[in-house]
N, C-alpha and C positions, 0 to 999 in steps of 0.2 A: 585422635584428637580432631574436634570439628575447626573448620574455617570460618575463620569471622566473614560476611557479607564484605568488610571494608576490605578486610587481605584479596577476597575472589577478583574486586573489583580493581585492586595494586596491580593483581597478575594481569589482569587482561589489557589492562593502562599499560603494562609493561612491552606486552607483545605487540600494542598499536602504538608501538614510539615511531618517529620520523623515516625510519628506514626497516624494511623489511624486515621480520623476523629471524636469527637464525637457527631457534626452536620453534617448531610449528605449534602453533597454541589448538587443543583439542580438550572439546568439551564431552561431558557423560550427562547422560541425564540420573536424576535422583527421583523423583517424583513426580505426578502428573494429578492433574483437579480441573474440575469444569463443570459447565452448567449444559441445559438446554434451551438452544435460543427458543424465541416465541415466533419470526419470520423467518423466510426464506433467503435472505441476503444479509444478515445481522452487521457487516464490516465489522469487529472489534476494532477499538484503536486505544496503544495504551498510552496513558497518560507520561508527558517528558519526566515527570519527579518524583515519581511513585510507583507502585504495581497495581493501580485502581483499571480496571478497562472501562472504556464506553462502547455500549452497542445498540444499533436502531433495535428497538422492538414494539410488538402492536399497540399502534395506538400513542407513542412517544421511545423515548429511550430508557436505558437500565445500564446502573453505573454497579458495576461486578467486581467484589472484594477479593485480595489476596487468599489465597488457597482455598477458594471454594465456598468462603461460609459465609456470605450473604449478598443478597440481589438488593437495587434499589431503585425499583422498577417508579418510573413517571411519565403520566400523560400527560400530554398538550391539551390544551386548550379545546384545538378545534379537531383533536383526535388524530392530529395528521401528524404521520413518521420521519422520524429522523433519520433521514437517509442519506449514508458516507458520513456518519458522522468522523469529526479529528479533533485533535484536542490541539491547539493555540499556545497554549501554555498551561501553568500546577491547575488553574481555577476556571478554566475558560476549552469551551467546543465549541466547533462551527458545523451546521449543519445543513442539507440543502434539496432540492424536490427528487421525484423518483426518477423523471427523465428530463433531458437535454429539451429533446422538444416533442412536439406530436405531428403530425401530419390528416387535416382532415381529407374526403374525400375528392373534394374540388382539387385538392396539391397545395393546397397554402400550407405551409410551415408555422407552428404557432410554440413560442417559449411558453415554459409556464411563467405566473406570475406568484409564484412562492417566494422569489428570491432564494437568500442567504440568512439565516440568525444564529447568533451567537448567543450560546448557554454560560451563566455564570453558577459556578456550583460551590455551595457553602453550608452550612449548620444547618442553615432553612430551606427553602423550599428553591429550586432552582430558579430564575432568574430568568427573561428571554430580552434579546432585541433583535430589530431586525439590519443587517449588517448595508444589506443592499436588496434592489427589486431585482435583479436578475442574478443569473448564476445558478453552476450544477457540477454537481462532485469537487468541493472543494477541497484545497489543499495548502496547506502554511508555506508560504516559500521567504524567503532570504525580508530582512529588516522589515519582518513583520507583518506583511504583506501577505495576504492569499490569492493564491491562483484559480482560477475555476473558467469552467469551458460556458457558454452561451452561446447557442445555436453552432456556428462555424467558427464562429469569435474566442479568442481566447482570453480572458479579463485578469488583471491586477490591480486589487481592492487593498487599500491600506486602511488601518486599523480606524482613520475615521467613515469610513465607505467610501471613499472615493475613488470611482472606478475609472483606468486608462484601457484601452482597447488596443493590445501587444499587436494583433496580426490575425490570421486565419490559422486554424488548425485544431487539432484532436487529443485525446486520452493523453493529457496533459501529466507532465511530472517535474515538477518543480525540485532544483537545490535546495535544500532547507537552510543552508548557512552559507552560500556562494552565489554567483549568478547565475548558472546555468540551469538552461530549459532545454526540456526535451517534449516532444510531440509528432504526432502522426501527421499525416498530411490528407488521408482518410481514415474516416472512422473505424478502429477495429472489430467493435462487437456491436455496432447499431448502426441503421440505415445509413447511408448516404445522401441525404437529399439536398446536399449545394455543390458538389463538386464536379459530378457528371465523370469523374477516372474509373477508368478499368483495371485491373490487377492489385496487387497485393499490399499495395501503396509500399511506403518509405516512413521509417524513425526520422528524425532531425533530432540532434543532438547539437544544441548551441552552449557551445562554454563560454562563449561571452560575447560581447556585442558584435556581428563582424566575423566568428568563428563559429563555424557551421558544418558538420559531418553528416552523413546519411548510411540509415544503415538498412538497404531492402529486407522487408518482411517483417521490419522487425515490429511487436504486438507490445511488448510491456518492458518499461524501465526502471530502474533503479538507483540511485546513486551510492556511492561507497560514501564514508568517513574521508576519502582521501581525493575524491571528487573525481574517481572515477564512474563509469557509468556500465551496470546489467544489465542487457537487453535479451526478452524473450524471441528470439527468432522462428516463426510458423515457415515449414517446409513446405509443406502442401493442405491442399484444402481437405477439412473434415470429410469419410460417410456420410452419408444422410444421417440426419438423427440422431448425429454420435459428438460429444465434445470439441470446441474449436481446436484443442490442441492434439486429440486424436490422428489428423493428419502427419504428425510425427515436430519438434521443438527441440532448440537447444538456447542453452545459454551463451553468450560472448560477452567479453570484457572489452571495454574501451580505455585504454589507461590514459592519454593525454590527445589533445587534438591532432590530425593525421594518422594515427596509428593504425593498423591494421586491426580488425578485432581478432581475439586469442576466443576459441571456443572450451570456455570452461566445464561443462557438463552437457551431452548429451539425453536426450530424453526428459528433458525438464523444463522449468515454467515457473511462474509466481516469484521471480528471484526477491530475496530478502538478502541486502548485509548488514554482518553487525556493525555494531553502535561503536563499537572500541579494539575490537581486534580483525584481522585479516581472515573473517570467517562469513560462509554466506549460507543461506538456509534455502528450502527449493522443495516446490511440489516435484516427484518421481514420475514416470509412464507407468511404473508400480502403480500408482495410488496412493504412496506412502509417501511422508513428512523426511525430509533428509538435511543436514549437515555437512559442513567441508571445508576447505580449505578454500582459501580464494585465488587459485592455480587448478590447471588442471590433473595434475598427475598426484594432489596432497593427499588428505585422508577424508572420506567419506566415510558416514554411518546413517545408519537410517534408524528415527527416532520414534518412528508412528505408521503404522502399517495401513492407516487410512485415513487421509488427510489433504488440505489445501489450504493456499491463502497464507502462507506462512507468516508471522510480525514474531518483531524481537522489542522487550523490552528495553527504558534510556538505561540500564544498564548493564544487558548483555545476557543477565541470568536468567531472563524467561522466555518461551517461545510459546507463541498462541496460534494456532491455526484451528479451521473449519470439519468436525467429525460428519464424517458422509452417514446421511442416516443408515440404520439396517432394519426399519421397521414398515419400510415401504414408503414412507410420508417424504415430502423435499424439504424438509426443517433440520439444521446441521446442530450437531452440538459445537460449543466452542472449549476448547481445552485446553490444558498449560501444561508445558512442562517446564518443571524447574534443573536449572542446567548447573555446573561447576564445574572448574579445571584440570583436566585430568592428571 
């Protein structure tokens, strides 16, 4: 007998109640569908209400239907890319330029002036405005607000544009339904040009005004459902030539301020948790797409022999990540796998 969508979606409501599970909730995958992107950084993001994705593609963006069967590719205007794109809400993305800033030769520092704009998507043709003049890799955080980084500046834009300036700091990761911020103190994967520090810099992980943890090394965050915090931790610096995360990575959990981190997964990166149960998703040293437990000694599988970038859909059942090309070209596909309980 098949499972209804609403039953998958009881169980996994069930396993994300107030207190830990005492059956570990494990998913199987069923089937998998995808397209190829047209760039070489597409970001998928999928929509909070739906299983529609958004992703930059040349020349504007392309909004990508459940299991595969149709694209809805749209340019811009002035032909320029949606880059980082995120969805806001059921009808609405935001989108933002390709870099932070540039540096001419003299040393001056220059933002772009793309800003930020908001896509509204409906029957007819999408919609554009523009949200704010500054702003890069945006991100939805807590009452509606978007986060996004400006030169060293770190910005929060509320839904009429109005932009407050949080502080200083980097590769920003906003709570989506709490206060807490998390952010680098140097840039992890792009120049340095305001800070003038040496080493590996430090995560900051703020749970709320006043509560401030640091965590060295660490490169990429995550939040749980439960307002805990994944942070990628970089051991050593890359080979020449070779991935940043090549120098070897693990994952740690942060479960409340103070706490020690618990190192979840070895050899891993890109942390994703789900949306509803105590399960987190994670690029492998494999190259593979993997699943788990959000502890370290639960159950792990791996779902995709070649893969990155992990996202989970708002409700649990699908998982999209970035296919490494095998045709020699840097253009990934993006793929789904549709997941249920085991």
């Amino acid at each position: 007998m098949k499972s209804s969508p609403l039953l998958l979606l009881a169980l996994l409501a069930l396993a994300g109640c107030s207190q830990r599970p005492l059956v570990e909730t494990q998913l199987k995958p069923i089937r998998t569908y995808g397209w190829k992107a047209t760039v070489v950084d597409p970001s998928p993001d999928w929509n909070p209400s739906s299983h529609l994705l958004v992703a930059r593609a040349l020349g504007g963006f392309v909004l990508l239907e459940e299991g595969g069967r149709g694209e809805r590719m749209y340019a811009t205007e002035d032909r320029r890319e949606s880059h980082h794109p995120r969805w806001l809400n059921r009808d609405q993305f935001v989108f933002g330029p390709a870099r932070n800033a540039t540096r001419t030769v003299e040393g001056t520092v220059i933002e772009p002036s793309d800003g930020l704009t908001v896509v509204t998507v409906g029957e007819g043709r999408p919609a554009r405005v523009r949200l704010s003049d500054r702003g890069f890799r945006p991100c939805p955080a807590d009452n509606g607000f978007v986060a996004a980084q400006a030169g060293n500046r770190i910005l929060m834009i509320d839904s009429r544009g109005t932009v407050s300036d949080f502080g200083e700091g980097f590769d920003i990761e906003p709570q989506a339904t709490g206060p807490g911020l998390c952010w680098r103190d140097t840039p992890a994967f792009d120049p340095d040009w305001w800070t003038g520090r040496s080493g590996p810099g430090t995560m900051q992980v703020r749970w709320r005004a006043g509560v401030v943890d640091q965590v060295p090394s660490g490169v990429q965050a995550a939040w749980t459902r439960r307002g805990e915090v994944v942070i990628t931790v970089k051991e050593a610096e890359p080979p020449a030539g070779k991935g940043w995360w090549t120098g070897g990575t693990h994952l740690v959990l942060l479960t409340a301020p103070g706490a020690q981190p618990l190192t979840l997964r070895s050899g891993a990166r890109d942390p994703a948790p789900h949306p509803l149960a105590d399960l987190l998703a994670w690029s492998g040293e494999d190259g593979g797409i993997w699943i788990g437990t959000l502890r370290p000694d639960g159950w792990q599988e791996r779902i995709a022999t070649n893969g990155s970038m992990p996202r989970w859909s708002h409700d649990g059942l699908r998982l999209s990540w970035l296919e490494t090309p095998e045709d020699g070209t840097q253009i990934p596909g993006i793929r789904v796998t549709v997941l249920a309980p085991r």
